[in-house]
C-alpha positions in Angstrom: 51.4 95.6 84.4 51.1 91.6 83.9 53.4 89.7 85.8 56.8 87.7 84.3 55.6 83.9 84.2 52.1 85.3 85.8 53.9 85.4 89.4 52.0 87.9 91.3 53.2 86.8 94.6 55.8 84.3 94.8 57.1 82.1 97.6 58.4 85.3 99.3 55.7 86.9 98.8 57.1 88.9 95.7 55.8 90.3 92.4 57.9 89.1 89.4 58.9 92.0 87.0 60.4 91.0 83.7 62.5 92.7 81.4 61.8 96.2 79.8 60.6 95.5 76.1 62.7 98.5 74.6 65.5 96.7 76.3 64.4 93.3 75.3 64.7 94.6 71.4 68.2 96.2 71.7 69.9 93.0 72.9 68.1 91.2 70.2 70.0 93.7 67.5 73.2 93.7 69.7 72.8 89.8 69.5 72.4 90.1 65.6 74.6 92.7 65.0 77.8 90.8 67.2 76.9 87.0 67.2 76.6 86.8 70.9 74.6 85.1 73.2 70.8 86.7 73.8 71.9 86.7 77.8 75.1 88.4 76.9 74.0 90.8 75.1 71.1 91.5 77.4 74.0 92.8 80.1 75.9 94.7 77.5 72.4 96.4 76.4 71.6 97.5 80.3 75.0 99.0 80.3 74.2 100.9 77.7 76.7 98.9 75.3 76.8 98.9 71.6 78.2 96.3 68.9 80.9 98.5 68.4 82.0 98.5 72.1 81.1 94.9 72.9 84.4 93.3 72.5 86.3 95.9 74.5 83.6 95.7 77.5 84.3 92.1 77.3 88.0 92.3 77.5 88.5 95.6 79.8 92.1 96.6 80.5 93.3 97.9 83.4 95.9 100.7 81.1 92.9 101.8 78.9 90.7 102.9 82.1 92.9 103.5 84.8 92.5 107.5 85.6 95.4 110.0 85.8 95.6 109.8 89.9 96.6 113.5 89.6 93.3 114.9 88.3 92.5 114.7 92.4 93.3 117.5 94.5 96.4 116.7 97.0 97.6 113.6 95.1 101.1 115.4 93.7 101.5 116.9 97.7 100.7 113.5 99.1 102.9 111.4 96.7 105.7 114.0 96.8 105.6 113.5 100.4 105.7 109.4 100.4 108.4 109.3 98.3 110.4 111.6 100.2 109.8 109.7 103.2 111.2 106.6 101.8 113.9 108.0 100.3 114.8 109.5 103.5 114.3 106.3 105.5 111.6 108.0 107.7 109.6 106.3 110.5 106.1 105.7 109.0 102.6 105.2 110.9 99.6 103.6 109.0 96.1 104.7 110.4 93.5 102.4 109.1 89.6 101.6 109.5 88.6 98.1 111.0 87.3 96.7 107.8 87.9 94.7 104.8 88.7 97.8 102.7 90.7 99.5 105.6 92.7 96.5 106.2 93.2 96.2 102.3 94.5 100.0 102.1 96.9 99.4 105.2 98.2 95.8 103.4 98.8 98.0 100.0 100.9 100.1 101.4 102.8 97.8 104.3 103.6 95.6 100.8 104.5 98.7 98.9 106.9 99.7 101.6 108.0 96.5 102.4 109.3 96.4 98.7 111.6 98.9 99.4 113.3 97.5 102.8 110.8 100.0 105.3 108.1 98.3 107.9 106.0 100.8 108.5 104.0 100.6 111.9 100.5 99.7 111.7 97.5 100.9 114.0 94.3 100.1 113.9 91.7 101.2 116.7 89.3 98.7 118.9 85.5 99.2 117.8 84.2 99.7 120.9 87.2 101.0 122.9 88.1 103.5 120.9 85.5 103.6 117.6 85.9 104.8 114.2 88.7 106.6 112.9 91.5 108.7 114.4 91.3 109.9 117.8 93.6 112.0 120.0 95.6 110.1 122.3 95.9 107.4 119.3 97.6 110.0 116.9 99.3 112.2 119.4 101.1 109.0 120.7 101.8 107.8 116.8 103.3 111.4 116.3 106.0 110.8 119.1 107.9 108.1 117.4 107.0 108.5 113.6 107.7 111.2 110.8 105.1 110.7 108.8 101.7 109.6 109.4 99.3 108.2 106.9 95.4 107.5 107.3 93.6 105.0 105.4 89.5 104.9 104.9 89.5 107.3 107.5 90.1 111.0 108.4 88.5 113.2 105.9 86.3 114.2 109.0 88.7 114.2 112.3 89.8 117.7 112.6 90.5 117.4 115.8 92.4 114.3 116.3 95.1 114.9 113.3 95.1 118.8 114.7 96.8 116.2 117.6 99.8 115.0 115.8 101.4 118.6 115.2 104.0 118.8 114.1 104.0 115.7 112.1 103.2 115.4 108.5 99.8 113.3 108.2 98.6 112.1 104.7 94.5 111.4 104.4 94.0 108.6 101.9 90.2 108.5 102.0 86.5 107.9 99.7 84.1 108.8 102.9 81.7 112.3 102.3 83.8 115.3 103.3 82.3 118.4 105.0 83.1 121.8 104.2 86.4 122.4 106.0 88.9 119.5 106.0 91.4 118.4 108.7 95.1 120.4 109.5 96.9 118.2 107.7 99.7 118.0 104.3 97.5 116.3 102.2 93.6 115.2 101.9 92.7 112.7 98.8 89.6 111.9 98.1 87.6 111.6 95.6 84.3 112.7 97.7 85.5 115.7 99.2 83.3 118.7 98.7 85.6 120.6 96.4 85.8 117.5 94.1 84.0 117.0 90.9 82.8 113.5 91.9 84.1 112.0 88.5 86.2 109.4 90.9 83.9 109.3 93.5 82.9 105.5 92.9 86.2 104.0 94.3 86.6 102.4 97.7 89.6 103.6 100.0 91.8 101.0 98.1 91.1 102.3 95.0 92.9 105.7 96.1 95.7 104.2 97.5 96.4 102.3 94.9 96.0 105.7 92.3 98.3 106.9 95.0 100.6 104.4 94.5 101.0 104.5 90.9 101.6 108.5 91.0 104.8 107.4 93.5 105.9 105.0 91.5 105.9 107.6 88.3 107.8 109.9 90.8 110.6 106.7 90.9 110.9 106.1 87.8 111.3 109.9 86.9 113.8 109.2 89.4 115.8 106.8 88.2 114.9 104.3 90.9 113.1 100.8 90.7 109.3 100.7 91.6 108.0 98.3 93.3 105.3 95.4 91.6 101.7 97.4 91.7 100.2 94.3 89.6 100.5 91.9 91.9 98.7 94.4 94.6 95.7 94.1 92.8 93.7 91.5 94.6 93.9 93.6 97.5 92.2 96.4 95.6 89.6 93.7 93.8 89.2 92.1 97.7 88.3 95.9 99.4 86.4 97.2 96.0 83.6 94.1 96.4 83.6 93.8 100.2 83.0 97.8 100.5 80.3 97.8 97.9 81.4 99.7 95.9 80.5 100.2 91.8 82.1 97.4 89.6 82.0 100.5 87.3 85.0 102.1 84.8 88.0 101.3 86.3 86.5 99.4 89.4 85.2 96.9 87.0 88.9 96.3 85.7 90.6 96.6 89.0 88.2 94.1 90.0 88.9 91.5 87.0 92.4 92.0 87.0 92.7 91.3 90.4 90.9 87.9 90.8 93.4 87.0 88.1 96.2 87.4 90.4 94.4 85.9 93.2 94.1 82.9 91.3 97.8 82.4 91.4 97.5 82.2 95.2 100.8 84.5 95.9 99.4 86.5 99.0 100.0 83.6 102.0 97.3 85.6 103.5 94.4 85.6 101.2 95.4 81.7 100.7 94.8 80.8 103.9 92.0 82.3 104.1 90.4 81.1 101.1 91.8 77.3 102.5 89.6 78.0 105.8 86.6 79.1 103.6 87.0 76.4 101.5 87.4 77.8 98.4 88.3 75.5 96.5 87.3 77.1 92.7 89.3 80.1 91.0 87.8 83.3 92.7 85.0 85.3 91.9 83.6 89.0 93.7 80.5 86.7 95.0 83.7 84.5 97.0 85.2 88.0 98.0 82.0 89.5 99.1 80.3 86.9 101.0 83.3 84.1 101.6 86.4 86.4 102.5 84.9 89.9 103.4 83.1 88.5 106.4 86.6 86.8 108.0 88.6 89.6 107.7 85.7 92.3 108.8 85.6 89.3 112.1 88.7 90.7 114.1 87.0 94.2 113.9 83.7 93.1 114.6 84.1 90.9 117.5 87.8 90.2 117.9 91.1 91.8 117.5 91.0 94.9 115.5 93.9 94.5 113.7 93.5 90.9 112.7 92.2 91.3 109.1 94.9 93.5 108.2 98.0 91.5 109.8 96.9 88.5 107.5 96.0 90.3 104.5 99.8 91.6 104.8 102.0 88.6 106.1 104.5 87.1 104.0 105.0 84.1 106.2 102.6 80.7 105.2 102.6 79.2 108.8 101.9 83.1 110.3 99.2 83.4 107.7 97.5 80.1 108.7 97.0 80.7 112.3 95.4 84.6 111.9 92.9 83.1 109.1 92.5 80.0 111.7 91.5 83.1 114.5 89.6 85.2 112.0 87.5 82.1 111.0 86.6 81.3 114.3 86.0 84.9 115.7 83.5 85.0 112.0 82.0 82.0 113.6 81.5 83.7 116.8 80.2 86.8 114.8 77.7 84.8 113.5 75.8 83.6 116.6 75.8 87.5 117.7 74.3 88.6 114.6 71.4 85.6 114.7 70.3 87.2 118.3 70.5 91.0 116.8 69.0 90.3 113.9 66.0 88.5 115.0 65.5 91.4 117.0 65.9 93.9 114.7 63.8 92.4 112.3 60.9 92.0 114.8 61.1 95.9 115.7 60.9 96.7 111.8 57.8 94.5 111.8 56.2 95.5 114.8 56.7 99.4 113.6 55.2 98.7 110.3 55.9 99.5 106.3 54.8 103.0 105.8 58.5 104.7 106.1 61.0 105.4 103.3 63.6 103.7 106.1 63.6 100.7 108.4 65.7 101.4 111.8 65.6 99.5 114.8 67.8 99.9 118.3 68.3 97.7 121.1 70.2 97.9 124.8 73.7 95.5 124.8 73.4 94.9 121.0 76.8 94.1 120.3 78.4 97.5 117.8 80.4 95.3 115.7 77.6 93.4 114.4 75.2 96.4 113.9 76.9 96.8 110.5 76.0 93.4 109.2 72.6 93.1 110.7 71.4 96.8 109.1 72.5 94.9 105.3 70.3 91.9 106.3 67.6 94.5 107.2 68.1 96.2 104.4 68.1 92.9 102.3 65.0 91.6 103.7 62.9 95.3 103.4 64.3 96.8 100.3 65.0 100.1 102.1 67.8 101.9 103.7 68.1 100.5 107.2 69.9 101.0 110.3 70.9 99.3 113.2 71.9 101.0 116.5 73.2 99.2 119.4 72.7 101.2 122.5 74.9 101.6 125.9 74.6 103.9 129.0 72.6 106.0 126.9 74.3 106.5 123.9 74.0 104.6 120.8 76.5 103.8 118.1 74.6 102.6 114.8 75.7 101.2 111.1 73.2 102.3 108.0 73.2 100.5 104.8 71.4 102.1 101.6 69.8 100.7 98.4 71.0 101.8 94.9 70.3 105.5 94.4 69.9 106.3 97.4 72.9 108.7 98.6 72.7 107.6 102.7 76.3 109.2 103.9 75.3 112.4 102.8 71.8 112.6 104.8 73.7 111.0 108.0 76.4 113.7 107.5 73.4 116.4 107.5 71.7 114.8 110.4 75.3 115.4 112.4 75.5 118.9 110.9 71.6 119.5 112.6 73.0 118.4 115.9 70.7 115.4 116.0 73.7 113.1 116.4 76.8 113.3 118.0 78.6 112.5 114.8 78.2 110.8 111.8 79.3 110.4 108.1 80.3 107.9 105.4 79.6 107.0 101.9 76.4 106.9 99.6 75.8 103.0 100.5 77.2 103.1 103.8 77.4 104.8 107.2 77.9 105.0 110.8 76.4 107.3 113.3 76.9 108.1 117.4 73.6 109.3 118.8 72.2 109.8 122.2 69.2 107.5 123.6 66.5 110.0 123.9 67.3 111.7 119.9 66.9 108.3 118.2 63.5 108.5 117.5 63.8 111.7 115.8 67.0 111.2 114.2 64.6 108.4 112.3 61.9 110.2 111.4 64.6 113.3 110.2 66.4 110.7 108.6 63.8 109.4 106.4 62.4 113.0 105.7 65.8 113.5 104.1 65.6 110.4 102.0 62.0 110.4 100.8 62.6 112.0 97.5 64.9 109.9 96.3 63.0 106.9 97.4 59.9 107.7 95.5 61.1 106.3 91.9 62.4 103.2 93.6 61.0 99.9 92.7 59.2 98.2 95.6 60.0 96.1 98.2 57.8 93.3 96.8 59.2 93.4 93.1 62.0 90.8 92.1 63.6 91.8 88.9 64.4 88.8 86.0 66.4 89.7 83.1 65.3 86.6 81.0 64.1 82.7 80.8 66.1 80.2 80.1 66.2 76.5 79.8 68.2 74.2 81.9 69.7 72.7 78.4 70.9 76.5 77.8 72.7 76.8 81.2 76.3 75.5 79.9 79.5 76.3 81.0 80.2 77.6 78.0 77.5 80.2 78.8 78.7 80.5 81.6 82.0 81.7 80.5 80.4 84.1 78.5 78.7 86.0 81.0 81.9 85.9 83.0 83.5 87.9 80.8 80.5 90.5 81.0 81.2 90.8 84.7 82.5 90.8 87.4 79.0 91.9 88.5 78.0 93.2 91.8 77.1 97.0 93.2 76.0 99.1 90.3 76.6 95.9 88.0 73.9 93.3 89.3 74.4 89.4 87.8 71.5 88.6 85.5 69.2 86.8 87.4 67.3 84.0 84.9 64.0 82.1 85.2 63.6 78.8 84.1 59.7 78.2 83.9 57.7 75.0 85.0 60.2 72.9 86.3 59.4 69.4 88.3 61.6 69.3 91.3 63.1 66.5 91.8 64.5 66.2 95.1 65.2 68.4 98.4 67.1 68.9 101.3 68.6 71.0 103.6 72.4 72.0 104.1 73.4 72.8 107.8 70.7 74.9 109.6 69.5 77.5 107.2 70.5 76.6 103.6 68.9 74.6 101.3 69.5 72.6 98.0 67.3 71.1 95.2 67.5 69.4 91.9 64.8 70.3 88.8 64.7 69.9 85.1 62.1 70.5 82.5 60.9 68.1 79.9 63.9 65.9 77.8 66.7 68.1 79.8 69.6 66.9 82.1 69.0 67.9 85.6 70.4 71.4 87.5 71.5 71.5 91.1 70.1 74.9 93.0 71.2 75.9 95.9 69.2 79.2 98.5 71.8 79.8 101.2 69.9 81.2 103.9 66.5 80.2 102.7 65.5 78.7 105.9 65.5 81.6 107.5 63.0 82.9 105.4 59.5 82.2 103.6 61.3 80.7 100.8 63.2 77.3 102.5 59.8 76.2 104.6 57.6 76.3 101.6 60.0 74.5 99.1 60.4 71.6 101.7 57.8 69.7 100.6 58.3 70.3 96.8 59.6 67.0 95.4 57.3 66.5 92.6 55.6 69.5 92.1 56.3 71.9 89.3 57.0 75.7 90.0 58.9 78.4 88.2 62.5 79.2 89.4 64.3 82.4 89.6 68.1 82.7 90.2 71.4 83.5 89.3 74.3 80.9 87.4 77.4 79.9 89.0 79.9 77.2 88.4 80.6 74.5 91.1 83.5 71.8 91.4 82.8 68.5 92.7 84.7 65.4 92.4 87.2 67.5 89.7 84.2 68.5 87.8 83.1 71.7 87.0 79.2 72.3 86.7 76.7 74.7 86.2 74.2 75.6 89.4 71.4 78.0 90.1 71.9 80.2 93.2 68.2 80.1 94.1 66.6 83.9 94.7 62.7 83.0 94.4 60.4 81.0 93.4 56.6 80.9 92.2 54.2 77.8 91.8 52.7 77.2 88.2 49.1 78.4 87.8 
């Protein structure tokens, strides 16, 4: 196989794979047959689109992909039972996970609620006092002052705990891997349960409650009764679909789209003054909710207050909102300065243990739990393989695992719990956690990548960067730029098309802060681009372009529109790059 632009081993080290010919020839025909751009249509064709379907994957709405929330199992129980609760003016408990798409299913429903003149009492439990998802003396002690008790991105697996708050009501709103028996309780949905079909199985815990929400408000309106706005929750679903990784496909894809839409308007207090301390100051996109707002809010359960993310997310008071985002900025500050010590650590021990897994793992004493999470994604982003990252304490460890597309890593940590070579575990196909003792680590590993190796053998490298195309800086315009907006939003399952532009002089370099780094380059008779590789310094990538002001190399990145000054420009997000031979 010959290399795209001949780079057999770029800057990082990487081999440069271009795109598939047979896909290369149907987005030339797709370009022919519906007159649009060749970088368009070379999305659309990797999607599997045709001419006929171009416009309406273009211009996806919300009504025409939006499933009937009653194809899955315990929806018409679990709605039934909501709206009753309201209607009776019963006490309701909200149990939610410590992340972004916890805190975004407990804000759904406190706004939803709220709506209708009922605060519903929210609880969210410490990461390291009390760990993931319900526990007894948590929901035994909810059960003594509320009716009804409903868990968010959590509880498909906690038997025991909801067995605790007999003989309350509790509702399981939930996308993690069931097991084979589920919890005592009035109502279970989730798509991944084990008696599902898995047709909805791509939706983040938001994504269910929301489904949830429209079957209540269909129960209203058979009613007779006003229903509250679900439009105008929708930025919470787009903020916890992105920031949980989950598809941007079907119905994700419009949830997602519709929702930055009504971000844009800047209505939530809490999701403005966030975006104010992130300085966003651009309409949003998923790369802003991913990597600008989905680290803040995941900072109170990381390394602060656990219930910070969610308080903000669901305040209606400006001044209220300001101060938690002013805390959850500072605490994602903190976070930051924990994960640089883990993850240099980490890192070394997947080094020093070597490349011949189908996993990378590491596991340290006193690494801090709420930062295992972020530091296994960086592992996994720097190795290309399913990674995790165990923080270890008086002999028990509590680990995060992040996998690669395709590779189903909640299931196998489910089945490693199930073998009794972890205390517990479960998750989702991209995501986990896991409790295991000191001594089993080392076989939990070697069991766990066992488990994975099969569906690891048709994966691309570690060393392979993908390119969908070349392009010329004169052909990066914001009118294409709007173009291949409308083929997103992209993300997990729907990657941005990352571009080449071949044998361009480098004009200038610098660095931004400590680890980032910007450039400038432009090829022969062509206006100059701006690039910019956050995080480049920390690798291979930011050390060798240092010194590149007036060489030539190829570049390889992905498009995104910057403001500065009141203007709006086009600039490269810099993945890679490879000298000219």
């Amino acid at each position: 196989m010959t290399a795209f632009l001949s780079v057999e081993s770029s800057l990082t080290g990487r081999f440069w794979r271009g795109p598939d010919a047979q896909l290369d020839r149907a987005a030339e025909a797709l370009a022919q047959d519906s007159r649009l751009p060749l970088p368009v249509t070379r999305i659309l064709a990797a999607r599997g689109i045709n001419a006929p379907e171009a416009q309406s994957f273009l211009d996806p709405k919300l009504r025409d992909l939006m499933p009937d929330p009653l194809t899955m199992r315990d929806m018409a129980k679990a709605a039934d039972r909501i709206v009753a609760a309201v209607t009776r003016r019963e006490r309701i408990a909200i149990f939610a996970d410590y992340d972004v798409d916890g805190g975004s299913s407990a804000a759904l429903l406190i706004d939803w609620l709220r709506q209708q003149g009922l605060a519903a009492t929210l609880y969210i439990p410490d990461r390291i006092d009390e760990g993931y998802g319900p526990n007894v003396p948590a929901i035994s002690g909810l059960a003594q002052n509320h009716d009804l008790i409903i868990c968010v991105d959590c509880g498909t697996l906690s038997h025991e705990a909801l067995a605790a708050a007999a003989p309350r009501d509790v509702i399981v709103l939930d996308h993690h891997q069931g097991g084979e028996t589920l919890p005592p309780v009035l109502a279970v949905v989730n798509p991944n349960r084990a008696d599902e079909d898995g047709a909805l199985g791509h939706l983040c815990a938001a994504g269910v409650v929301f489904l949830t929400l429209v079957q209540c408000n269909r129960l209203l309106r058979e009613q007779g009764r006003p229903q509250p706005d679900l439009i105008g929750l929708l930025d919470l679903v787009a903020l916890a679909t992105v920031a949980d990784v989950a598809p941007l496909l079907g119905v994700n894809r419009a949830f997602v789209r519709q929702g930055l839409v009504v971000m844009a308007r800047r209505e939530r207090p809490g999701l403005v003054a966030l975006s104010d301390v992130a300085r966003l100051d651009s309409a949003p996109n998923a790369f802003h909710l991913g990597f600008l707002l989905g680290p803040r809010i995941n900072a109170g359960g990381r390394v602060g207050k656990a219930d910070l993310g969610a308080l903000c997310l669901s305040c209606t008071d400006p001044s209220q909102a300001e101060r938690l985002a002013a805390q959850l900025d500072e605490l994602n500050r903190d976070r930051r300065s924990i994960e640089a010590a883990v993850r240099e650590a980490a890192l070394a021990q997947v080094e020093a243990r070597g490349s011949d897994s189908v996993i990378a793992w590491a596991a340290g004493e006193g690494w801090h739990p709420g930062v295992v999470g972020i530091v296994a994604a960086r592992v996994k982003e720097a190795m290309n393989l399913p990674s995790v990252v165990i923080g270890v304490e008086n002999g028990i460890g509590k680990g995060s695992a992040r996998s690669v597309p395709g590779v189903d890593l909640g299931r196998a940590i489910q089945r490693l719990a199930a073998e009794g070579l972890l205390l517990k575990g479960g998750g989702h196909a991209m995501a986990a956690g896991l409790t295991v003792e000191e001594a089993k680590i080392p076989a939990a590993m070697a069991r766990l990548a066992e488990l994975l190796s099969r569906e690891m053998e048709d994966r691309p490298g570690a060393g392979e960067l993908r390119i969908s195309g070349l392009l010329d800086p004169a052909g990066a315009t914001i009118e294409l730029m709007q173009m291949l907006e409308k083929a997103g939003p992209f993300g997990q399952a729907a990657p941005a098309p990352r571009f080449a532009f071949a044998d361009q002089l480098v004009e200038s370099v610098s660095t931004m802060g400590d680890s980032h780094l910007r450039l400038r380059f432009r090829s022969a008779g062509s206006q100059p681009i701006e690039a910019v590789a956050w995080g480049a310094m920390t690798g291979p990538l930011g050390p060798a372009l240092l010194e590149a002001k007036g060489r030539r190399f190829h570049l390889a990145g992905k498009l995104e529109l910057s403001q500065w000054g009141g203007r709006e420009r086009v600039r490269l997000r810099l993945d890679d790059a490879g000298e000219v031979r």
